[in-house]
C-alpha positions in Angstrom: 78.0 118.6 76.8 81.7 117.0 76.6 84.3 119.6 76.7 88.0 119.1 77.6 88.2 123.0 78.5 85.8 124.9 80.5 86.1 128.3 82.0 87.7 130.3 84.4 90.7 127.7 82.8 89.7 127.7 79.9 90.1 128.3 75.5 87.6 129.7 73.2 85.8 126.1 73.0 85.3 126.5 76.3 83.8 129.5 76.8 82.0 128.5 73.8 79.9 125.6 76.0 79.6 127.9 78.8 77.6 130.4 77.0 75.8 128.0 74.4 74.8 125.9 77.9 73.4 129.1 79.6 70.9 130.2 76.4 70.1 126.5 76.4 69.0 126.3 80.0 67.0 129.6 79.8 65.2 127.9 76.9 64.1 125.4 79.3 66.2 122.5 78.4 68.7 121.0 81.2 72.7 120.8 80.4 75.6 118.9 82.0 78.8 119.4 81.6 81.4 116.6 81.5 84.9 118.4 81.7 88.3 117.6 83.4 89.8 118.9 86.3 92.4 121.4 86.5 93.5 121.3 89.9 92.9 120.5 93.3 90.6 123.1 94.5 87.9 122.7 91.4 84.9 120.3 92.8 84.3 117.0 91.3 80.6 118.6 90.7 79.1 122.0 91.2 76.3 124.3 89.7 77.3 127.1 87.4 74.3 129.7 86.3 72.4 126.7 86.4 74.5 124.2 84.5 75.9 121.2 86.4 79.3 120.6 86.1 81.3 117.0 86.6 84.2 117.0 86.5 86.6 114.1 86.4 90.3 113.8 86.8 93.2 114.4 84.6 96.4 113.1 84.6 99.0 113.9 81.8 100.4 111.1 81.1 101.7 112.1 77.4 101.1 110.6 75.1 98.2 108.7 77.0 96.3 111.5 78.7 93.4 111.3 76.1 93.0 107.9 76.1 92.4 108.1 79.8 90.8 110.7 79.5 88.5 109.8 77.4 88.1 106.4 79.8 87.2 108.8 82.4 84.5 110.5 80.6 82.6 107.8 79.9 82.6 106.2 82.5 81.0 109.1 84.4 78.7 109.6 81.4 77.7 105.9 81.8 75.9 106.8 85.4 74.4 110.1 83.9 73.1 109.0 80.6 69.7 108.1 81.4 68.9 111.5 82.7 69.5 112.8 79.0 68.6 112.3 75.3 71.6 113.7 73.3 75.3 113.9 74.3 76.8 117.2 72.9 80.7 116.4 72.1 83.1 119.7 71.6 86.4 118.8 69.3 89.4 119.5 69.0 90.2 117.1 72.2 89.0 113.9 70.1 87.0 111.7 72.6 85.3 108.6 71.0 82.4 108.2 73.6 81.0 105.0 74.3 76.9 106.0 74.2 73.5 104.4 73.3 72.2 108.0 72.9 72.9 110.3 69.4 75.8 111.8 69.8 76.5 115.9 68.2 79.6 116.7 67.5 80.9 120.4 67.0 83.7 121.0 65.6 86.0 124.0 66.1 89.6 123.1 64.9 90.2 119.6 63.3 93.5 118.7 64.5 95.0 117.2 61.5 94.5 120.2 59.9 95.4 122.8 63.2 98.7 120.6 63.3 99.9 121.7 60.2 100.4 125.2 61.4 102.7 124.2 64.4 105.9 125.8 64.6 108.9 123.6 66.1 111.6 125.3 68.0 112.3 122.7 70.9 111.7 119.4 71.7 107.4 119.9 72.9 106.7 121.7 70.4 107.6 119.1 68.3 106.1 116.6 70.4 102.4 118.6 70.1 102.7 118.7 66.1 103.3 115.2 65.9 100.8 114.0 68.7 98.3 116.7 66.5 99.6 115.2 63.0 99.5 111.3 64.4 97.8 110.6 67.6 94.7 112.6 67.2 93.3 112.2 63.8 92.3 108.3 64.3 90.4 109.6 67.5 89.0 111.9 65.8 88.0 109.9 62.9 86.2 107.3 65.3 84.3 110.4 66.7 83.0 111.9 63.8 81.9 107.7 62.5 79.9 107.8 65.9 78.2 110.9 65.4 74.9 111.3 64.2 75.5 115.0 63.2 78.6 117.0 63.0 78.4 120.8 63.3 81.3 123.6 62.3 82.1 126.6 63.4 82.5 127.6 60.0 82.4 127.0 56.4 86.6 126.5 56.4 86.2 124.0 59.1 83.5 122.5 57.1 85.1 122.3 54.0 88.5 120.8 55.8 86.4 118.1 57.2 86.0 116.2 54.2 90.2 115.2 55.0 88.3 112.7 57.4 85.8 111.2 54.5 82.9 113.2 55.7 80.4 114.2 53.4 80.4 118.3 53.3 76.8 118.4 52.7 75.8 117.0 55.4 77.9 119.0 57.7 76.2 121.7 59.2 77.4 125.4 59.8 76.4 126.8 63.0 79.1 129.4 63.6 80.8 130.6 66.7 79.1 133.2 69.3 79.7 135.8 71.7 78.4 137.6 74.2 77.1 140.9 73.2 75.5 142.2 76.4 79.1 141.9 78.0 81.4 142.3 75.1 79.7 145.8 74.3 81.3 149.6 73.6 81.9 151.0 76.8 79.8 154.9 77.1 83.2 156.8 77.1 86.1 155.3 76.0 89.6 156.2 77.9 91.9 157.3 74.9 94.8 158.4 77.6 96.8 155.6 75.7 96.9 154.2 72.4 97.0 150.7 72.4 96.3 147.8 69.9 95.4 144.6 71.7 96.1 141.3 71.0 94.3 138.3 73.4 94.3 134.3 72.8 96.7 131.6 74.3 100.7 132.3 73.0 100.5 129.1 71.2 101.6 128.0 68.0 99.8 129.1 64.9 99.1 132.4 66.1 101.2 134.6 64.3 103.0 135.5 67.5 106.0 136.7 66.0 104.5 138.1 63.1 103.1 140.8 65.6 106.1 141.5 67.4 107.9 142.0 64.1 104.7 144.6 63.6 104.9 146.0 66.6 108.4 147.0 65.4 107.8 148.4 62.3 104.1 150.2 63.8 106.3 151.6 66.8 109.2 152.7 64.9 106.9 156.0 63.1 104.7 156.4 66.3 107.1 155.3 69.4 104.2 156.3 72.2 101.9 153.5 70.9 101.7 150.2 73.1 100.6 146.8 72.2 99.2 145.4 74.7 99.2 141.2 74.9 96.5 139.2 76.8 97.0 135.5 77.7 99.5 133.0 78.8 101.0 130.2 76.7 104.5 127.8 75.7 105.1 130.7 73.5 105.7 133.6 76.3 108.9 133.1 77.2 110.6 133.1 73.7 108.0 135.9 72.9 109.6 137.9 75.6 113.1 137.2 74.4 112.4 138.6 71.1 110.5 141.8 72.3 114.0 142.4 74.5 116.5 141.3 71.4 113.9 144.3 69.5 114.2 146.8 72.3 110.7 146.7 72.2 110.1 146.3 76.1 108.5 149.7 76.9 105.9 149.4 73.9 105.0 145.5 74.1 104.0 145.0 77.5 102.8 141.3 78.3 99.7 141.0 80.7 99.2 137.4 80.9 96.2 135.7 82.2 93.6 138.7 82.7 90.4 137.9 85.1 87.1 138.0 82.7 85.6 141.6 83.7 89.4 143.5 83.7 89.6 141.8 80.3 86.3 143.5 78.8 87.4 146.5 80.7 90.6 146.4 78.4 88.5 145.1 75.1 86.6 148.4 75.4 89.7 150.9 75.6 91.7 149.7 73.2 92.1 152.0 69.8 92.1 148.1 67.7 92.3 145.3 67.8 94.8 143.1 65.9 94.7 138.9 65.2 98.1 138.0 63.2 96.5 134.1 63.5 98.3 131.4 60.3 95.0 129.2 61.1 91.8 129.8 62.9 88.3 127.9 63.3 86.6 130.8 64.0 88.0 132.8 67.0 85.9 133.8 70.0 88.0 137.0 70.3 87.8 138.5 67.0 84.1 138.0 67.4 84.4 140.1 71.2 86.6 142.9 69.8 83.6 143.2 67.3 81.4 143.1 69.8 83.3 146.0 71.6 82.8 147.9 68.8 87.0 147.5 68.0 88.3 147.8 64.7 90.0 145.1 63.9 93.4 144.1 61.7 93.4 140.4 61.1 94.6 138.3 58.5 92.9 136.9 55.8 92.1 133.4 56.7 89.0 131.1 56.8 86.9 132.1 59.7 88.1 135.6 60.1 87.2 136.0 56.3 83.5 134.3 56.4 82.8 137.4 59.5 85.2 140.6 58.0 84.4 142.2 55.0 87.5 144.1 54.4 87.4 147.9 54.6 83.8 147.6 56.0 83.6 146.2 59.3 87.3 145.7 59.7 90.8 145.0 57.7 92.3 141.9 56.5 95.9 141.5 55.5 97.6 138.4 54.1 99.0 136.1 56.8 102.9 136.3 57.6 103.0 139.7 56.8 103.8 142.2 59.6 104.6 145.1 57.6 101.4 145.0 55.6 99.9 144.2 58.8 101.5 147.5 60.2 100.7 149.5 57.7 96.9 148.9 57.9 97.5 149.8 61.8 99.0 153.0 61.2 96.1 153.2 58.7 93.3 153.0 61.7 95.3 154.9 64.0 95.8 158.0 61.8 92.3 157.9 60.8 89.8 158.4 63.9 86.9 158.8 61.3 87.5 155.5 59.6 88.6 153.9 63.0 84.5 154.9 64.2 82.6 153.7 61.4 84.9 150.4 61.0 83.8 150.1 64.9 80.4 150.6 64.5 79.9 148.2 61.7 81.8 146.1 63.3 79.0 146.1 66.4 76.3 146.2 63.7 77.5 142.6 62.0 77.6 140.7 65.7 74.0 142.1 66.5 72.6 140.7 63.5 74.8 137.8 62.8 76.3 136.2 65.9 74.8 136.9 69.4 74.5 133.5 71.3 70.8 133.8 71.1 70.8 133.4 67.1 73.6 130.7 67.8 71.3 128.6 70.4 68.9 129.1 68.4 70.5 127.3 65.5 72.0 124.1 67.6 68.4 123.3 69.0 67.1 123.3 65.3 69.8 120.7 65.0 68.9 118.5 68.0 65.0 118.3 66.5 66.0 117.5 63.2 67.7 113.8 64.6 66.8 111.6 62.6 
């Protein structure tokens, strides 16, 4: 596996490998991880619930760091890759890898696409669109040449690929996972305090403001209700000056980075869950609040869409629009009937549907079906 993220430090793609790698190993096959370093006190290589990690260096040299990166990677993979018989390659960080063996490559968020969705407001933020809308897409485009299968995490993503000349039939959908026997409904809920819960990296795309201009209008008819906000991101610090321009400081409270167990501990007390996202692959934490047994507000975009069926196992509203997105809120929360059975079949569609068993299940038909 070839990931640019891996946990604790890490996105949805990387918790993505970390749980994909464990099923793998428990069906007998043995994993690797190639990954970059984060900082000093992270080991070059180490063994994780029996997956070995190596780990090579990063430096961020914009715009150059994936180039070197890349460099890196393969040279480390050049030592290892006798061991193995396929190289597993997670996008978006577009790494052409220099292999004899098939390469896989999964796709979760094709950049030229993800880059369209960027909002600008200083001079990095510009800098990431453009690197996303110019650097990227070549690199990626070299990958996806060198692949001898490319998976998606969903149809949208799928579909989107064909921007880069790839055939959509021959793209294979193996959707996004989660871990059900963690991410599960607590026994008794703690409904001291209402709170809707939004997790994910304050990045752009998110529909970050969109749910502090919710959070106005939900907050405004029930003042006592809190949303809380897990995860850290460019976007914090001009998030936070909008929440205090609002007068919105007592009811949006900003938790940043939350340790794994504290953060299921707060997936399973919340009253929702809302995801206010312009563009998604397929998000890991839409599938967890699931999980949870949360029901869920989200917009009405590919990969939210190809998992909600709206009014039955959550709601979807149209993107950049926080007061239709507050009114299906105040919809949930003055309805504890409808908040239960959205919940439940909510649970119901990631038991049948997208437990990392199923998901495992579906890469390894794709690593014996090489040609």
């Amino acid at each position: 596996m070839i990931t640019s993220e891996f946990p604790p430090y890490s996105g949805g793609v990387g918790y993505y490998v970390y749980n994909l790698s464990k099923r793998l190993i428990k069906k007998k096959n043995i994993v690797t991880v190639i990954t970059r370093k984060r900082n000093s006190h992270q080991k070059l290589q180490e063994f994780i619930e029996g997956i070995c990690i190596q780990r090579v260096p990063f430096y961020p040299v914009y715009p150059f760091h994936a180039s070197l990166l890349t460099h890196l990677i393969n040279r480390n993979l050049k030592l290892l890759e006798k061991k193995f018989d396929i190289v597993h390659v997670h996008s978006p960080m577009p790494l052409p890898i220099a292999t004899s063996l098939p390469i896989i490559t999964t796709v979760h968020t094709p950049m030229r696409i993800d880059s369209r969705y960027h909002e600008i407001f200083d001079f990095k933020s510009l800098f990431e669109k453009v690197q996303s809308s110019l650097v990227y897409p070549p690199m990626e485009s070299t990958l996806f040449a060198s692949s001898k299968k490319v998976t998606s995490v969903s149809r949208m993503v799928a579909f989107e690929l064909q921007e880069y000349g790839l055939d959509i039939s021959k793209i294979i959908v193996v959707k996004n996972g989660v871990d059900s026997y963690t991410f599960m409904p607590c026994i008794k809920k703690d409904t001291s305090q209402e709170y809707i819960l939004f997790t994910g990296v304050l990045r752009a795309r998110k529909g970050l403001f969109d749910l502090i201009q919710c959070a106005d209008y939900v907050c405004k008819i029930k003042p006592n209700t809190k949303f809380m906000i897990c995860g850290r991101g460019p976007f914090r610090k001009k998030m936070e000056m909008q929440v205090k321009k609002m007068g919105l400081e007592k009811q949006v409270i900003f938790l940043g980075f939350v340790v794994r167990n504290e953060l299921i501990r707060i997936f399973q007390n919340a009253t929702l869950q809302v995801i206010p996202s312009h563009y998604e692959g397929m998000p890991n934490t839409l599938l967890e609040g699931m999980s949870c047994g949360l029901p869920i507000v989200a917009t009405d975009i590919g990969g939210n869409n190809e998992v909600i069926v709206s009014g039955v196992n959550g709601l979807l509203v149209p993107k950049k629009s926080p007061q239709i997105m507050a009114e299906a809120i105040l919809k949930l929360l003055n309805n504890s009937d409808l908040r239960k059975r959205i919940g439940q079949e909510a649970r119901t569609t990631i038991e049948k549907y997208y437990t990392w068993e199923k998901i495992a299940d579906n890469i390894l038909e794709v690593y014996k079906n090489l040609d």
